[in-house]
BAFI-3210 file (N, C-alpha, C; in Angstrom, 3 decimals, decimal comma, padded with zeros to 6 digits):
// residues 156
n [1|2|3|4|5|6|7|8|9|10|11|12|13|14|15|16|17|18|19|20|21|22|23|24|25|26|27|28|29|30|31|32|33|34|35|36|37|38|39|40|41|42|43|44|45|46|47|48|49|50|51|52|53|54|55|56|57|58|59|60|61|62|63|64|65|66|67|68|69|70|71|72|73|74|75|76|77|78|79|80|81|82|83|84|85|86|87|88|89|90|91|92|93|94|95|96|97|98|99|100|101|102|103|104|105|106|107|108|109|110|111|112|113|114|115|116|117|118|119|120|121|122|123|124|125|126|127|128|129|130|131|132|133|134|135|136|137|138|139|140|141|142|143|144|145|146|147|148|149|150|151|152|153|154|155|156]
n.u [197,102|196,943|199,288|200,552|198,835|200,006|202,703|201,977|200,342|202,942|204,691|203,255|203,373|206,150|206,512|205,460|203,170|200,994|200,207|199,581|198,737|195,705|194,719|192,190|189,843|189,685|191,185|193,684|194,024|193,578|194,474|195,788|198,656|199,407|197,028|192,783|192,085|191,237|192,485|192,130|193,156|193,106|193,576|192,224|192,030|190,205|189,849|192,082|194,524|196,781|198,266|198,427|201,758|202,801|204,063|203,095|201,003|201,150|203,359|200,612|199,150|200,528|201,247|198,569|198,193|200,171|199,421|200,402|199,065|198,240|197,583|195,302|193,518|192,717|191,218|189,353|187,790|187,057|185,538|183,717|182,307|181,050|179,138|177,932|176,912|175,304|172,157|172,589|171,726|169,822|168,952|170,279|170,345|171,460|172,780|175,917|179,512|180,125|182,314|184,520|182,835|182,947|184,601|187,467|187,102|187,580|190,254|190,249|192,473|192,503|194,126|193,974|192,377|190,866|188,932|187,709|186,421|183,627|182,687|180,153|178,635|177,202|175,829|175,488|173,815|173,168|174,341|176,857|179,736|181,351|184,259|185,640|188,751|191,254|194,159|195,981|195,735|193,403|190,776|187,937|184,876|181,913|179,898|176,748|176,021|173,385|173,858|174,733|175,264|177,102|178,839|178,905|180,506|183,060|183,762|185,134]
n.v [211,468|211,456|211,281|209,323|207,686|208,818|207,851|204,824|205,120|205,745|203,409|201,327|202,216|201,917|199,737|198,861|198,228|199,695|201,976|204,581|205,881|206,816|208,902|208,876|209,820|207,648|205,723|204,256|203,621|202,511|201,573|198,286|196,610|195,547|194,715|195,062|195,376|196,946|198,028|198,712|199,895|200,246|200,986|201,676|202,775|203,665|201,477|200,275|200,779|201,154|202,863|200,845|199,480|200,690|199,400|196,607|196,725|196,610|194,104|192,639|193,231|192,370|189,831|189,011|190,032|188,791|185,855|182,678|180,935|178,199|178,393|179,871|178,843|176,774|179,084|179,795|177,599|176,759|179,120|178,475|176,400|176,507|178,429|177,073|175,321|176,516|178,564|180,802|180,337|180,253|182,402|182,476|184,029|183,087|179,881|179,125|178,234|179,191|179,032|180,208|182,589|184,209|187,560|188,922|192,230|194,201|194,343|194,739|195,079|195,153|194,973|193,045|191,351|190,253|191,464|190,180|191,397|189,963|190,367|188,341|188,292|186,878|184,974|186,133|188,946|190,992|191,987|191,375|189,108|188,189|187,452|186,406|186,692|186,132|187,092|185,685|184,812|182,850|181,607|182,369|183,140|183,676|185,488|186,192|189,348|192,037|194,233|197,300|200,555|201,049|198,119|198,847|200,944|199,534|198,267|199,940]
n.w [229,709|226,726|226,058|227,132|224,926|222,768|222,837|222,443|219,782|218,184|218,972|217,918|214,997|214,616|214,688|212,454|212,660|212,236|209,493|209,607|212,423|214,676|216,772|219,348|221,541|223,960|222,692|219,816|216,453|213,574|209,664|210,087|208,738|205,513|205,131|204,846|207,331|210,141|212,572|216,112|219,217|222,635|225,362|227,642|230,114|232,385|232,863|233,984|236,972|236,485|234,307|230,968|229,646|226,492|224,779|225,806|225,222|222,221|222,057|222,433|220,074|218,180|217,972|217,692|214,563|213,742|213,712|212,916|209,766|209,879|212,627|212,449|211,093|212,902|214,398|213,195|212,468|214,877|215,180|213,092|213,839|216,711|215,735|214,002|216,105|217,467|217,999|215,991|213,530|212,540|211,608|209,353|206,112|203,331|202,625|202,440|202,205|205,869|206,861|204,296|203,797|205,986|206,664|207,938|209,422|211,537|214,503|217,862|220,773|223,644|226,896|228,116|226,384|222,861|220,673|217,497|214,839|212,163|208,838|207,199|204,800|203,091|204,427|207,199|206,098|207,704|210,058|212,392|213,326|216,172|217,724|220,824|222,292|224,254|226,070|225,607|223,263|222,582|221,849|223,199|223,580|221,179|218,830|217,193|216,266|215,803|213,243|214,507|215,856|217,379|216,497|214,104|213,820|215,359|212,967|211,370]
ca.u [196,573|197,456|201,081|200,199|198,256|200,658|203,567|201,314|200,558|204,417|205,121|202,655|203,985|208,083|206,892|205,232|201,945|199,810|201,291|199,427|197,874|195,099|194,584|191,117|189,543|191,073|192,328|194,319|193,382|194,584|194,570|196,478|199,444|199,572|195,706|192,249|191,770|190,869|193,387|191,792|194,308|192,535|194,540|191,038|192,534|188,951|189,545|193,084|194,991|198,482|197,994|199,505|202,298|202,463|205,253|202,491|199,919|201,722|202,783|199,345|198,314|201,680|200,703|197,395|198,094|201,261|199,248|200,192|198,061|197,844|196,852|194,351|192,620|191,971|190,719|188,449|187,107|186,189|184,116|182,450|181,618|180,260|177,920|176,641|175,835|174,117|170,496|172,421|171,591|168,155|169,304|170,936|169,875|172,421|173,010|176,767|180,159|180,570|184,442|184,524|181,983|183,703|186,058|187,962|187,171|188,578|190,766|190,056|192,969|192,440|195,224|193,466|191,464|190,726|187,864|187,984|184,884|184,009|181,292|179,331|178,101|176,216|175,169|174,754|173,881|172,552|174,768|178,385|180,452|182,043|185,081|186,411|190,093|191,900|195,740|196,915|194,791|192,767|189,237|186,629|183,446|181,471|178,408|176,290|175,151|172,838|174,573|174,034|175,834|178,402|179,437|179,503|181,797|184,052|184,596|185,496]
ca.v [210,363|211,931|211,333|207,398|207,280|209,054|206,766|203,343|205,211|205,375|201,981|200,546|202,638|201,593|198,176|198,852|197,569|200,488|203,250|205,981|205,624|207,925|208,734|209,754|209,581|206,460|204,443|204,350|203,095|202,494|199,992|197,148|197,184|194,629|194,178|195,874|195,515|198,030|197,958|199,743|199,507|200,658|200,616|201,305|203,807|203,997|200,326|199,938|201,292|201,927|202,732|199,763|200,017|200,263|197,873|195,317|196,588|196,049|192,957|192,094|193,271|191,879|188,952|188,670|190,261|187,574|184,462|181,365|180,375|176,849|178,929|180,849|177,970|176,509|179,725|179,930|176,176|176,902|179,694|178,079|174,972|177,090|179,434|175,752|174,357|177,292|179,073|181,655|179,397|180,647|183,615|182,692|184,291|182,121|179,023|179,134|177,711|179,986|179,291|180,850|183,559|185,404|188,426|190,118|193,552|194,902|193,729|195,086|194,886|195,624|194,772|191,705|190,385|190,663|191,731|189,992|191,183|189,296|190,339|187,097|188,553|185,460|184,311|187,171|190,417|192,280|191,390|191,024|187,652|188,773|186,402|187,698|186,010|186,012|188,049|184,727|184,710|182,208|181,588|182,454|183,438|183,895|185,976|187,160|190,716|192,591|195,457|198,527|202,045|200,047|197,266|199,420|201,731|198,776|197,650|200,822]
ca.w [228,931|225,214|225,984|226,396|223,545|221,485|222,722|221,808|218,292|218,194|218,989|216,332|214,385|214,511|214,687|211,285|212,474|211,258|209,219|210,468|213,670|214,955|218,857|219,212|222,706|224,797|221,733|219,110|215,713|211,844|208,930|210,160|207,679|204,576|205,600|204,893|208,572|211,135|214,116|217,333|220,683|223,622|227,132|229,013|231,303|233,054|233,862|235,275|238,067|236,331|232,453|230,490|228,782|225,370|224,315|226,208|224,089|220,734|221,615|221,906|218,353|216,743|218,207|216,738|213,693|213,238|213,847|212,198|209,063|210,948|214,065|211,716|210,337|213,864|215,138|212,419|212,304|215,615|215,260|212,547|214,793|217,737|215,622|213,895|216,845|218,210|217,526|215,314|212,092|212,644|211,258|208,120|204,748|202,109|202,379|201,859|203,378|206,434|206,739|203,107|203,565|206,952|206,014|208,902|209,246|212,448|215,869|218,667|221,427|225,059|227,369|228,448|225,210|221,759|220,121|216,179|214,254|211,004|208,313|206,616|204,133|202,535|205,624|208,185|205,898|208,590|211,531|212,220|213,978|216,846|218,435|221,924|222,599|225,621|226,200|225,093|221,827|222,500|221,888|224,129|222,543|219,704|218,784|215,897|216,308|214,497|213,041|215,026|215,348|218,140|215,902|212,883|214,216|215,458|212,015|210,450]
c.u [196,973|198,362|201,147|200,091|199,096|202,158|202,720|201,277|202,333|204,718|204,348|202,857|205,756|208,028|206,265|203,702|200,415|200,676|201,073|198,094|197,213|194,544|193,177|190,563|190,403|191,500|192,910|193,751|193,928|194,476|196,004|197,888|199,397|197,893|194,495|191,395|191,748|191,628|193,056|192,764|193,605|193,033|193,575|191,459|191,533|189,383|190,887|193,662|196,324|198,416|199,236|200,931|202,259|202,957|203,975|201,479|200,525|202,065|201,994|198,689|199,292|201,590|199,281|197,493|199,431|201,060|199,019|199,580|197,317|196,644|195,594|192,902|191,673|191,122|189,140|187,071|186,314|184,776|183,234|181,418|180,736|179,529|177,240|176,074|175,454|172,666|171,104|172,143|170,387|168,202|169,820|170,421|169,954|172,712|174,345|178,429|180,752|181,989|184,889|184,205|182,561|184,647|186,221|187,501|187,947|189,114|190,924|191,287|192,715|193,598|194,971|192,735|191,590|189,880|188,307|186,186|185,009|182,362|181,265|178,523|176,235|175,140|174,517|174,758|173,676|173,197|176,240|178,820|181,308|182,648|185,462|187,662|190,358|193,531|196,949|196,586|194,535|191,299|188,600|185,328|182,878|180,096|178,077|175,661|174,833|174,009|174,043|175,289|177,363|179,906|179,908|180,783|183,062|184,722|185,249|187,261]
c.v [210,473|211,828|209,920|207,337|207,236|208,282|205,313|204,270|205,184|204,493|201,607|201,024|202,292|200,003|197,594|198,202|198,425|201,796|204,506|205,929|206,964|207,958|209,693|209,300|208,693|205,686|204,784|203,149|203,360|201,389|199,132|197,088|196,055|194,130|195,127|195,388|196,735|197,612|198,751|199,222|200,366|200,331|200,599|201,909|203,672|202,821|200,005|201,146|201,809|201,756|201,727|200,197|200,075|199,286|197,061|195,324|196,112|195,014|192,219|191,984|192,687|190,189|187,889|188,921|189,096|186,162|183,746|180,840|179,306|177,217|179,513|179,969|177,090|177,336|179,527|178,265|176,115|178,245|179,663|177,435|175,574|178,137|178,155|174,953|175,408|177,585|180,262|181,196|179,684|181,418|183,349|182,935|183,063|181,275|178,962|178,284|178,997|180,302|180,639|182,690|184,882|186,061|189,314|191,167|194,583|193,925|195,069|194,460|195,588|195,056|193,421|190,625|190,923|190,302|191,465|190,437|191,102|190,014|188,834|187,374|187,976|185,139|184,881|188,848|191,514|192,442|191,229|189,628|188,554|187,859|187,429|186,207|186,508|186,677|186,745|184,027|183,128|181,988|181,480|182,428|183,674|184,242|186,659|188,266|191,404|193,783|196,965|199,348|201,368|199,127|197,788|199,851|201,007|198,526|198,721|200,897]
c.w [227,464|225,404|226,190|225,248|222,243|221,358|221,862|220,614|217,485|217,692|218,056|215,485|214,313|214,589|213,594|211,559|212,372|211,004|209,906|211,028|213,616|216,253|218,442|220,591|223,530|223,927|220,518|217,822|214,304|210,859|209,611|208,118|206,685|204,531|205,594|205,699|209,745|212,562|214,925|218,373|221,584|225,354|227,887|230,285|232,454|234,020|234,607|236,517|237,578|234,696|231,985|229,527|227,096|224,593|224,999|225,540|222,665|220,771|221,160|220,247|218,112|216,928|217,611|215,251|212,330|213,418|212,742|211,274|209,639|212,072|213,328|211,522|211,532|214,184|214,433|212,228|213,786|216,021|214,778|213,381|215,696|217,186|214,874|214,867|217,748|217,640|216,366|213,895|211,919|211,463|209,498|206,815|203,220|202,715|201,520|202,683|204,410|206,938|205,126|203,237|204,790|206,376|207,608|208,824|210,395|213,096|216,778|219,850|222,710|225,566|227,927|227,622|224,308|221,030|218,303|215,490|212,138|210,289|207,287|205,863|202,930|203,497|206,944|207,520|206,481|210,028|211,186|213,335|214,594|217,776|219,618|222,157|223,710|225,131|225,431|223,917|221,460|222,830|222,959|224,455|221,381|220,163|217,805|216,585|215,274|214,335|213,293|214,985|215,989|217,534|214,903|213,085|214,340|214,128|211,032|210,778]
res [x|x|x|x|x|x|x|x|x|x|x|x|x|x|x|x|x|x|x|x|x|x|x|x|x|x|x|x|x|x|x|x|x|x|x|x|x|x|x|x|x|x|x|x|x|x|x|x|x|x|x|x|x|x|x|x|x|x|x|x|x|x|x|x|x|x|x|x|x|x|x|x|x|x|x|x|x|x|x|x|x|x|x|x|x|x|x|x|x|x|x|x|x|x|x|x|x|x|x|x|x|x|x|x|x|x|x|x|x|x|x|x|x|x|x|x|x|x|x|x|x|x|x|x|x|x|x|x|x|x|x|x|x|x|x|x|x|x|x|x|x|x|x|x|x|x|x|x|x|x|x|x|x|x|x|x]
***
């Protein structure tokens, strides 16, 4: 399994998309490069049958990490829309524009989705925005969570 890992840190590495990766249990992890984003890559060994490759993982992040401003602005307009027309507005401290107020903090890649988590500082101080995308980085879900040891960790 450490001889995966340390290929995928490799590959995101030669494809410049984190300078210096760090393999620590099943994933791999690093600032995202030009970005003070948190890049985790996680193949999930537990869950498949033939460890992925890593070239299919890096696509994935270079993929996400190379989307479109255009593409950006949709993603984002929709996760405003679907946390205003839910119950998480309950929740909100500030009174601010939540397009504005989200800041990236990590991406989360699995070989099948992608975990985006946003802090809202204004609006959710105690809680993080958590998008899950699809292999073909497209929206799926949305959810405020409080901020516990889980989520923290994610965004580091």
């Amino acid at each position: 399994m450490t001889a995966s890992l340390t290929a995928l840190a490799e590959e995101l590495t030669r494809r410049g998309l984190v300078a210096s990766p760090e393999v620590e249990d099943t994933f791999v992890y690093g600032l995202a490069r030009d970005a003070e984003v948190m890049l985790n890559v996680d193949p999930e060994p537990e869950e498949q049958e033939v460890e992925p490759e890593p070239a299919a993982l890096a696509d994935l992040a270079q993929r996400v990490l190379s989307t479109p401003t255009a593409e950006w602005k949709v993603l984002l307009d929709r996760v405003v829309s679907e946390i205003e027309e839910s119950d998480e507005l309950d929740e909100v401290v500030e009174t601010a524009e939540l397009r504005e107020d989200l800041v990236l903090r990590s991406v989360i890649v699995f070989i099948d989705a992608v975990l985006l988590s946003f802090d809202a500082p204004k609006q959710f101080p105690d809680s993080s925005v958590l998008v899950q995308l699809d292999a073909d980085v497209a929206f799926e879900a949305v959810e405020v969570e409080p901020d516990e040891e889980l989520v923290r960790r994610l965004s580091m």
